[in-house]
DSSP file (Angstrom, degrees, kcal/mol; ACC not computed):
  #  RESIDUE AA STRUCTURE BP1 BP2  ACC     N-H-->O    O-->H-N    N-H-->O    O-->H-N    TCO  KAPPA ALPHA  PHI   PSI    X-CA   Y-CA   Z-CA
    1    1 A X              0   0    0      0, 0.0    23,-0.0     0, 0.0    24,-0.0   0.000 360.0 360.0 360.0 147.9  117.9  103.1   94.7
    2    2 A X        -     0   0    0      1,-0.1     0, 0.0     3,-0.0     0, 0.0  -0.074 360.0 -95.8 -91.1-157.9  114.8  105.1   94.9
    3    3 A X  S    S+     0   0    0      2,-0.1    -1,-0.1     0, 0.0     0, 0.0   0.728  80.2 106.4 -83.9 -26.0  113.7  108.3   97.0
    4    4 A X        -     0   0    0      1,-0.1     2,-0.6     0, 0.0    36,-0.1  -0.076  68.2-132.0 -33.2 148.3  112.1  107.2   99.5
    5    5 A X        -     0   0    0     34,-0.1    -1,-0.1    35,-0.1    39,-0.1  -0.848  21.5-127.8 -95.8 126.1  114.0  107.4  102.9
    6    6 A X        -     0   0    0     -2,-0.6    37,-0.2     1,-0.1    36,-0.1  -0.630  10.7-164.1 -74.7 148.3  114.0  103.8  105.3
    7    7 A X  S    S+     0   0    0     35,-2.4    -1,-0.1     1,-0.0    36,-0.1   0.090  86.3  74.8 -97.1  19.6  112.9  104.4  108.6
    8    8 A X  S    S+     0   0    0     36,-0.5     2,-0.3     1,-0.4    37,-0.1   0.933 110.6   1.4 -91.3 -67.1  114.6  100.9  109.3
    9    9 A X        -     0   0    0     35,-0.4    -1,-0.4     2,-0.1    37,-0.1  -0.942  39.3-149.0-136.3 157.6  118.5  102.5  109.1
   10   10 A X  S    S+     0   0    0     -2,-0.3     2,-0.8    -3,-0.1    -1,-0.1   0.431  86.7  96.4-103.0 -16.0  120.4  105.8  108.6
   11   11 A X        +     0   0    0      1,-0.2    35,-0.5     3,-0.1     3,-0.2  -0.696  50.2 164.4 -93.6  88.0  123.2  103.1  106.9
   12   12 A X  S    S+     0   0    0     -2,-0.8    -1,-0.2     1,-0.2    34,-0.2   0.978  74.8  29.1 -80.7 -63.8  122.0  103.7  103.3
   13   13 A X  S    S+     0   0    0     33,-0.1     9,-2.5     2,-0.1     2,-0.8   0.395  96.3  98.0 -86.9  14.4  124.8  102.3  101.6
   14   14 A X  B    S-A   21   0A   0      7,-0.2     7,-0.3    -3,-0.2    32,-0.2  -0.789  84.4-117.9-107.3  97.1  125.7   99.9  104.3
   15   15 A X     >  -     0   0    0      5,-1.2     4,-0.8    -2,-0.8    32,-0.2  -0.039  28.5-133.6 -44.6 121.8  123.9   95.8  103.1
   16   16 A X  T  4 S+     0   0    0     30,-2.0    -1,-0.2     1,-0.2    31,-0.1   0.566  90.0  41.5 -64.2 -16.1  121.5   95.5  106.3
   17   17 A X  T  4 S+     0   0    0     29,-0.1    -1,-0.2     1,-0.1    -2,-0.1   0.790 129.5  13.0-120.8 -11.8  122.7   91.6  106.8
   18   18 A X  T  4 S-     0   0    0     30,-0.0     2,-4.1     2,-0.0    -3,-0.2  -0.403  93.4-118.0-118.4  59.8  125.9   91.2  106.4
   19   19 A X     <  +     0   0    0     -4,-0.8    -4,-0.4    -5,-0.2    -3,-0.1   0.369  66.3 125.7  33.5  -5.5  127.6   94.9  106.4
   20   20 A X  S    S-     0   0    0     -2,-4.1    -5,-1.2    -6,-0.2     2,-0.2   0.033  75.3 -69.5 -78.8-138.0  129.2   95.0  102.7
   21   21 A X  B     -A   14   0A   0     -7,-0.3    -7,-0.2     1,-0.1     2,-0.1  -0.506  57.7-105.7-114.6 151.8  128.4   97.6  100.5
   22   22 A X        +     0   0    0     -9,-2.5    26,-0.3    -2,-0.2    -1,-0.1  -0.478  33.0 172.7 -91.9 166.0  124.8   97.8   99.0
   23   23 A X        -     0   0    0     24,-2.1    25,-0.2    -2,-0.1     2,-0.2   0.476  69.2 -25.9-149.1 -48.6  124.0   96.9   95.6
   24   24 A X  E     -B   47   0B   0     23,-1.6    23,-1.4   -23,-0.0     2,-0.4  -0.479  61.6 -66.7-119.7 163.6  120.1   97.3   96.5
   25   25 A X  E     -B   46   0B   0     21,-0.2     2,-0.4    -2,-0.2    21,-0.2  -0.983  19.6-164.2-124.7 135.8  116.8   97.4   98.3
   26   26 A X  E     -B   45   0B   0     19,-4.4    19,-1.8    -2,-0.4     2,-0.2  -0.933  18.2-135.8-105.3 154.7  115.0   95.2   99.8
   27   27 A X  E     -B   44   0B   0     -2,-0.4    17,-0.3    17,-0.2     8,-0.1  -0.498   5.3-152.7 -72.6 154.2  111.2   95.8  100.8
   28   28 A X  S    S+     0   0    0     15,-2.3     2,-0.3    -2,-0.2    47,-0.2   0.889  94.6  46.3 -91.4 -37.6  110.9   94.5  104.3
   29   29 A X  S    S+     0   0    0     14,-0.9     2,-0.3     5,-0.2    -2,-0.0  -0.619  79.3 160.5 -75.3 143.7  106.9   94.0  102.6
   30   30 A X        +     0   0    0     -2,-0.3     8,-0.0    38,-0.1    -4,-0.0  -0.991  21.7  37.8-170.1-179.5  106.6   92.6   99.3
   31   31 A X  S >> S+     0   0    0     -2,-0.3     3,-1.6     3,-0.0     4,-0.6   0.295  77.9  59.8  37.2-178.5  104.3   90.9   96.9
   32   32 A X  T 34 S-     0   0    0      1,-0.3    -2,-0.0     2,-0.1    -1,-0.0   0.767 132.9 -59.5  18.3  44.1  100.4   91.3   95.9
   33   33 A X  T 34 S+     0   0    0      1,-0.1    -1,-0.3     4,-0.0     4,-0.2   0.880 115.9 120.2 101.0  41.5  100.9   94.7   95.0
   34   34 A X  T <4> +     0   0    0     -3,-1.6     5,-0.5     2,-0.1     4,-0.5   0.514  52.9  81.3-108.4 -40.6  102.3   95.5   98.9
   35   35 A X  T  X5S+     0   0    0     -4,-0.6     4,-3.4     1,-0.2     5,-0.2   0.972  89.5  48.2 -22.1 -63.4  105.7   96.7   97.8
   36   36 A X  H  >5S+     0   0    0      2,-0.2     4,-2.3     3,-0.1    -1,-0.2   0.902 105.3  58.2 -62.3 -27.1  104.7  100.1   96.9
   37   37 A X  H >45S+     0   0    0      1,-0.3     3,-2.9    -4,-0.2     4,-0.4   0.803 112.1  46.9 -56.9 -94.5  102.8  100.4  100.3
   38   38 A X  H 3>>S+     0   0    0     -4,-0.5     4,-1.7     1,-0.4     5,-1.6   0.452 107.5  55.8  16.6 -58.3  106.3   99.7  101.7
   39   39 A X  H ><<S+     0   0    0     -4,-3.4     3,-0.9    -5,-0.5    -1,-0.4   0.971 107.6  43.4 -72.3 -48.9  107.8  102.0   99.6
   40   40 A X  T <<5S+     0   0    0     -3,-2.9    -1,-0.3    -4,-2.3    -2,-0.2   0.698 114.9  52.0 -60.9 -24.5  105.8  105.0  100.7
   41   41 A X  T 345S-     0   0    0     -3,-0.4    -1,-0.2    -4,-0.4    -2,-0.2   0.743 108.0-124.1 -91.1  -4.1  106.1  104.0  104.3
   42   42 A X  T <<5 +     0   0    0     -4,-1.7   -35,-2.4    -3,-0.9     2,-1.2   0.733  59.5 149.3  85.6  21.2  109.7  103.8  104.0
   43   43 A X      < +     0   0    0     -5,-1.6   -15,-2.3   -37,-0.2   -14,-0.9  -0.796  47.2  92.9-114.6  70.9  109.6   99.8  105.4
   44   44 A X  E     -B   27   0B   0     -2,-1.2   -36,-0.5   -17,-0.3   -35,-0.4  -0.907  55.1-161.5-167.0 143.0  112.9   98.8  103.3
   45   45 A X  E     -B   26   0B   0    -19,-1.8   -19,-4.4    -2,-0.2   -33,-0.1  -0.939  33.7 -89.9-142.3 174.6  116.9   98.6  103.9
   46   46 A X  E     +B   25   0B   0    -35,-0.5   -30,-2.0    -2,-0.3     2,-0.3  -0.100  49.7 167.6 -82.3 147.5  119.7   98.5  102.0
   47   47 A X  E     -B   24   0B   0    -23,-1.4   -24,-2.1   -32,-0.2   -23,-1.6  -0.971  29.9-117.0-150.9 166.4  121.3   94.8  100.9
   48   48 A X    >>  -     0   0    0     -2,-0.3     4,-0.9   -26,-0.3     3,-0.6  -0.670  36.4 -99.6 -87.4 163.4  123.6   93.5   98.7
   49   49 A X  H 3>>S+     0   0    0      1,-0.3     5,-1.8     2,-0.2     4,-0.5   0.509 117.6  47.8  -5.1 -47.9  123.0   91.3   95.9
   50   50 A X  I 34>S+     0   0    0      4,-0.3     5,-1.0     3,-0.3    -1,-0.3   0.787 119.7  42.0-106.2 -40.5  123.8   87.9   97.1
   51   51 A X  I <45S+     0   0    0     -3,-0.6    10,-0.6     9,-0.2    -2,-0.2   0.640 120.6  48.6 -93.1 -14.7  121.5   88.6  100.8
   52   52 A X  I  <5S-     0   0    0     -4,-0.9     9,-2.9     8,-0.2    10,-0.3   0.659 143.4 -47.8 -78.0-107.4  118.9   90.3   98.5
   53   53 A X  I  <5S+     0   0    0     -4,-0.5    -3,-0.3     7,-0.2    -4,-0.1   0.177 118.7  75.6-115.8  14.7  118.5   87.7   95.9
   54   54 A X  I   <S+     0   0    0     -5,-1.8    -4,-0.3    -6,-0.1    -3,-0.1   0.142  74.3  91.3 -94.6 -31.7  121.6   86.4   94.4
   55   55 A X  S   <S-     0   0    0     -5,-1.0     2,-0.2    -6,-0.3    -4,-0.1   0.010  93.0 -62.1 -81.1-172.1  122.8   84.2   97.1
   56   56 A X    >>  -     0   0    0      1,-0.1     3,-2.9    -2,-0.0     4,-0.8  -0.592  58.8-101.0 -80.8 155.8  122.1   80.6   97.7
   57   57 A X  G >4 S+     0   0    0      1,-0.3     3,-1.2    -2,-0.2    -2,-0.1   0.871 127.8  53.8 -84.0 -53.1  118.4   79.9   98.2
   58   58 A X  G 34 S+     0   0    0      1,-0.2    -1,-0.3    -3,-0.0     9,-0.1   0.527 109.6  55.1 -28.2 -35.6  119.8   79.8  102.3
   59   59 A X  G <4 S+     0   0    0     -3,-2.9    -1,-0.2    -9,-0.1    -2,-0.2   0.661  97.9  45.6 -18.8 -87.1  121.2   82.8  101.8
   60   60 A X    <<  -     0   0    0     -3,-1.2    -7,-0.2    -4,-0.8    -8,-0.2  -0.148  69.7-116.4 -93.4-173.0  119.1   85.4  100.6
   61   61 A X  S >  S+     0   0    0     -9,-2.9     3,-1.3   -10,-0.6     7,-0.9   0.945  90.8  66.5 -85.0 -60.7  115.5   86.8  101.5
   62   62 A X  T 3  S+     0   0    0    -10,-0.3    -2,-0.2     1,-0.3     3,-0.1  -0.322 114.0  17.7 -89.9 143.4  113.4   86.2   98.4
   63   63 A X  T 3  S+     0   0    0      1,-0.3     2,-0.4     2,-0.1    -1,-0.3   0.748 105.0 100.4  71.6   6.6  112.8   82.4   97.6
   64   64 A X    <>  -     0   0    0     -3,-1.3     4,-1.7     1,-0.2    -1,-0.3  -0.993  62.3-157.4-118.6 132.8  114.0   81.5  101.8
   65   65 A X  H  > S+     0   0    0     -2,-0.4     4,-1.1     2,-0.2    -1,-0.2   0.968  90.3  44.3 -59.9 -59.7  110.6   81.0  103.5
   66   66 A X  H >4 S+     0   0    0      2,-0.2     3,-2.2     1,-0.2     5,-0.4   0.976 111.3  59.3 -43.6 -95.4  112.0   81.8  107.0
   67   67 A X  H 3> S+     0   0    0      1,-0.2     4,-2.5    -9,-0.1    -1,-0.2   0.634 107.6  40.0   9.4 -97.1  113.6   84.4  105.4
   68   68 A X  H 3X S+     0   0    0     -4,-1.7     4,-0.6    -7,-0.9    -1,-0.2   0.470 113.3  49.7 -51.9 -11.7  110.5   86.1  104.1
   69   69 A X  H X< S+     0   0    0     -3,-2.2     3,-1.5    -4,-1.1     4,-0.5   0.637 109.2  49.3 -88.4-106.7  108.3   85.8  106.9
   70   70 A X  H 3> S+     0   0    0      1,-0.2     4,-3.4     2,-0.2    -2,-0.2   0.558 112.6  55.5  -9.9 -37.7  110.9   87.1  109.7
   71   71 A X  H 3< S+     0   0    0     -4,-2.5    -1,-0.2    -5,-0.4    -2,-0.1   0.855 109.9  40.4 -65.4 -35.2  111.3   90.0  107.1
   72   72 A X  T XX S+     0   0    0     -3,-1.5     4,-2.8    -4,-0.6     3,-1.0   0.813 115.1  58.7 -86.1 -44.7  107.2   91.0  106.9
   73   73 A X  H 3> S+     0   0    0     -4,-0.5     4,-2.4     1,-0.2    -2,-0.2   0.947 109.1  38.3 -58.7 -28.8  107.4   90.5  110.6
   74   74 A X  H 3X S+     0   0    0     -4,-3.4     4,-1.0    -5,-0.3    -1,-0.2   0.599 112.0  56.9 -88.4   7.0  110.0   93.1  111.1
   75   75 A X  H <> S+     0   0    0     -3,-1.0     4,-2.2   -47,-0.2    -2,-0.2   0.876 112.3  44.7 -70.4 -57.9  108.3   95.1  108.5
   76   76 A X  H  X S+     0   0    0     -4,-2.8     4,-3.2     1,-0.2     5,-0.5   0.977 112.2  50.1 -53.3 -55.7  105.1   94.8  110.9
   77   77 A X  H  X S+     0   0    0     -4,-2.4     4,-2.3    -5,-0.3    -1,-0.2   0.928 106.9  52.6 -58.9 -52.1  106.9   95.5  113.9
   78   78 A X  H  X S+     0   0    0     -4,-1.0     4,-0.5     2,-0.2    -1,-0.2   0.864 111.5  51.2 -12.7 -64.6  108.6   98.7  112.6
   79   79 A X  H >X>S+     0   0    0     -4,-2.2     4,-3.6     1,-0.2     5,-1.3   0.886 106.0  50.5 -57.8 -46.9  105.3  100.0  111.6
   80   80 A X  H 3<5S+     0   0    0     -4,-3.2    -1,-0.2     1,-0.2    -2,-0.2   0.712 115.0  42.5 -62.0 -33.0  103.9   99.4  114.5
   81   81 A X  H 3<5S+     0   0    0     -4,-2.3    -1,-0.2    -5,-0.5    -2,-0.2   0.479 130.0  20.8-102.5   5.9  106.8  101.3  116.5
   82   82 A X  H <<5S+     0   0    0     -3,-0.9    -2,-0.2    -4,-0.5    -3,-0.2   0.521 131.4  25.7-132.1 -30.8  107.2  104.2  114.2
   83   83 A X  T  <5S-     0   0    0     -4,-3.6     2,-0.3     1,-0.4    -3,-0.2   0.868 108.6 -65.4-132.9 -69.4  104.2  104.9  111.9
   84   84 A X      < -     0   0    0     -5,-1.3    -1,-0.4     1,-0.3    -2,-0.2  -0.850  64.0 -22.2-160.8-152.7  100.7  103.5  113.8
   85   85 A X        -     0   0    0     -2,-0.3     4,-0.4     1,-0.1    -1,-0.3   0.429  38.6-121.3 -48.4-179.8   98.8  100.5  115.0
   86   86 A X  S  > S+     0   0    0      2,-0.1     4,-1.4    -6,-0.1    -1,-0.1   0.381 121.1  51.1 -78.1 -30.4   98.3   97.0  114.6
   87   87 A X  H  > S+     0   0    0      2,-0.2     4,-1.5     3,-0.1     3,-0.2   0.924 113.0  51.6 -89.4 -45.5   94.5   97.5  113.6
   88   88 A X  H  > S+     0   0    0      2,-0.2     4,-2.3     1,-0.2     3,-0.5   0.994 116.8  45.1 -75.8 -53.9   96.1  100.6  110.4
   89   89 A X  H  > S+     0   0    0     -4,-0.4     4,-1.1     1,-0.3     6,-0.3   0.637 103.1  53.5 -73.8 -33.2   98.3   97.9  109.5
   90   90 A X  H  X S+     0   0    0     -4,-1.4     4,-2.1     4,-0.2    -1,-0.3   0.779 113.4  51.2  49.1-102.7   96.0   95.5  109.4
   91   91 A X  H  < S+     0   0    0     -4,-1.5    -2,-0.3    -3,-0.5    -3,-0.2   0.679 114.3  35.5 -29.3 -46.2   94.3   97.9  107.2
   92   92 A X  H  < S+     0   0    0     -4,-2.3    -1,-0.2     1,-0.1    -3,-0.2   0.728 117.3  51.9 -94.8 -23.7   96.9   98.7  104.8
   93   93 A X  H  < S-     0   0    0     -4,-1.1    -3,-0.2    -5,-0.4    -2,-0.2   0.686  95.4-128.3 -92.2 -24.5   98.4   95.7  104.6
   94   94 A X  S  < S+     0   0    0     -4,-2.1     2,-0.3   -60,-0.0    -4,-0.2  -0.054  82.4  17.0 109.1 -17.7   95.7   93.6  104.0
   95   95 A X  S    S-     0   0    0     -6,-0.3     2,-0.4    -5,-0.1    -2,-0.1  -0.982  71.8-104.9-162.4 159.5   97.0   91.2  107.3
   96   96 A X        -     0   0    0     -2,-0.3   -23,-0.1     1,-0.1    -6,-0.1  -0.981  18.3-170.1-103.9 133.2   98.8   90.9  110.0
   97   97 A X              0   0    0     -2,-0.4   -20,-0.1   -25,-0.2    -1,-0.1  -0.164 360.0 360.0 -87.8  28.7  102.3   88.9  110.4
   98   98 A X              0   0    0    -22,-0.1    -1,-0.2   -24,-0.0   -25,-0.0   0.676 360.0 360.0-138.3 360.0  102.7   89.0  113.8
């Protein structure tokens, strides 16, 4: 796992949808080069395998549509309640999901 700290949960080792131990990160942001923003704001928690990417397609984040949207909407929402605006995010993000 890298250095960054999430501002999503204090539960580092703890998988962020079903509680078993973490294996992983996921970015709450991801693709077109958006990740890293993510990574620098801290807009990631902890998952295991199988709820990262691992699972059945129903499952997991990456490869569930539903999934991946809800995830860049709580990414947004986060931002928005810890770090700045809707118009900087917007900005940094290239869009908004909410």
């Amino acid at each position: 796992m890298s250095k960054t700290k999430s501002i999503v949960t204090d539960y580092a080792g703890i998988c962020f949808f079903c509680g078993k131990p973490a294996e992983c990160e996921h970015h709450l942001l991801f693709g077109n080069g958006i990740r890293e923003l993510a990574e620098q704001d801290g807009l990631k928690v902890p998952a295991c395998n199988k709820c990262h990417n691992m699972g059945k397609q129903i499952e997991r984040i990456h490869e569930n549509i539903m999934a991946e949207k809800l995830s860049k909407m709580l990414g947004q929402a986060i931002y928005e309640s810890k770090i700045g605006t809707r118009e900087e995010f917007r900005k940094r993000y290239g869009k908004s999901y909410l």
